[in-house]
C-alpha positions, 0 to 999 in steps of 0.5 A: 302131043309132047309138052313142047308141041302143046306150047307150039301150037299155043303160039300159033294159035296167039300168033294168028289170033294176032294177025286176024285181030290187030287190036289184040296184037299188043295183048297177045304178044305181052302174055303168049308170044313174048314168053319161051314156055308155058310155064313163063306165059302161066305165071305171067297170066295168073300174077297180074290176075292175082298179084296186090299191094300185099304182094306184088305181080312181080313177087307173085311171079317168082313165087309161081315159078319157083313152084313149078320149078319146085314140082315139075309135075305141075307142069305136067298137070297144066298140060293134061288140064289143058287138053281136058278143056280143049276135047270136052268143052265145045266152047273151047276153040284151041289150047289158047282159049283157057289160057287166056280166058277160062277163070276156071283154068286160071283158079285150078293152076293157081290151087295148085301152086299153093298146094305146093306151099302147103305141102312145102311148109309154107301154109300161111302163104298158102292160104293168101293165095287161097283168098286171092283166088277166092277173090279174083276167081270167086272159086274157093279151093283149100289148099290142102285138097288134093287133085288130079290132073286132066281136070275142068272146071266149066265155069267154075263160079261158086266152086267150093273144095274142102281141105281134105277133099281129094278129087282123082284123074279126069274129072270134070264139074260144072259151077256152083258145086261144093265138095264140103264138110257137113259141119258136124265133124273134123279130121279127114271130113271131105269127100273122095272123088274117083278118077272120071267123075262128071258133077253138074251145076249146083252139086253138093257131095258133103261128108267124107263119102267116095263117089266111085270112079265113073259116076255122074251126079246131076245137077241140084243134087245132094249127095250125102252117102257114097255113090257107087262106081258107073251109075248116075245119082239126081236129087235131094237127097241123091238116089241112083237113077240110070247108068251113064253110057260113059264109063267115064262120064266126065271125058263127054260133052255132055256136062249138063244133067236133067 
């Protein structure tokens, strides 16, 4: 699918939803159907979640689309996390659901608008948005982590993300699961994660340590030295238990590890 096409059916999508649901007519109009892109619809949809007293939905919206203005390849993102949600999620029924709904959509676009200010200088507005979604989302993503796009995060509550974690392409993890620090070091202290990488619930990787491309990790584990490429890790400490089937775990259905 085009960019615009994935936006079509957006609008088609709210635009039956609102016929179907009278009640929601007025909503879905006010944050999908009244705007011309999705880019407008985002910004509109995470400054009334995120705007304050400190700074307003209104000045919130404008901060966010001069990011997208600023980098269009976060609109590119937004595109491909989207398309992620749809085709491994079974509860996700239409590009619209995540959108409107999934907090964990909402969190992950919202870190990447204050990746941008952190990258662009302006940090200390960085980690206000870093608060405000920790607050609103209860997901805790530092700014200065780097992730990819095609990305999901299922549920999301309770997710942590260090500062120098980097997290590539097609990646897909539960809630409850932190990519952190061991508290024992500074500098680049967070963990690398490889592009198809599926993580289950209550997951913690800690320490500067690379899961490989392909790898899944199941959930409750502990992972505290490198996972190789392909193989699947459970418990605590983690230790190789099979191979995934997948070679990229995280594009299937099955996010849930015994």
């Amino acid at each position: 699918m085009t960019r615009d096409d994935i936006w079509s059916r957006i609008r088609l999508e709210a635009s039956n939803d609102a016929k179907r649901e009278p009640a929601l007519a007025s909503f879905l109009h006010t944050v999908i159907l009244s705007h011309d892109r999705l880019e407008d619809a985002l910004s509109f949809i995470l400054a009334g979640k995120l705007g304050s007293d400190t700074i307003t939905p209104l000045t919130l919206r404008d901060l966010i689309l001069k990011a997208f203005e600023g980098d269009e390849l976060i609109g590119w993102a937004v595109r491909e996390d989207l398309r992620a949600v749809l085709s491994r999620d079974p509860a996700c029924r239409g590009y619209s659901t995540p959108l409107l709904y999934f907090k964990g959509f909402h969190a992950l676009q919202a870190y990447r608008v204050a990746h941008y200010y952190w990258r662009t200088g302006r940090q200390a507005l960085a980690l206000w948005l870093q608060s405000q979604i920790s607050a609103v989302f209860a997901v805790d993503i530092h700014p200065g982590a780097t992730i990819g796009k095609g990305i999901m995060f299922d549920h999301a509550t309770s997710v942590v993300i260090g500062e120098t974690a980097v997290i590539e392409d097609d990646f897909s993890m539960l809630h409850e699961v932190t990519l952190g620090g061991t508290g024992k070091v500074g500098g680049d202290r967070h963990p690398k994660i490889g592009r198809g990488v599926m993580i289950g619930a209550g997951a913690k990787v800690l320490g500067n340590v690379r899961v490989g491309e392909g790898a899944r990790i199941g959930a409750g584990s502990v992972v505290l030295e490198d996972v190789a490429p392909f193989t699947t890790v459970a418990g605590v400490p983690a230790v190789i238990v099979t191979y995934p089937e997948n070679a990229h775990p995280a594009l299937s259905e099955e996010l849930v590890l015994n």
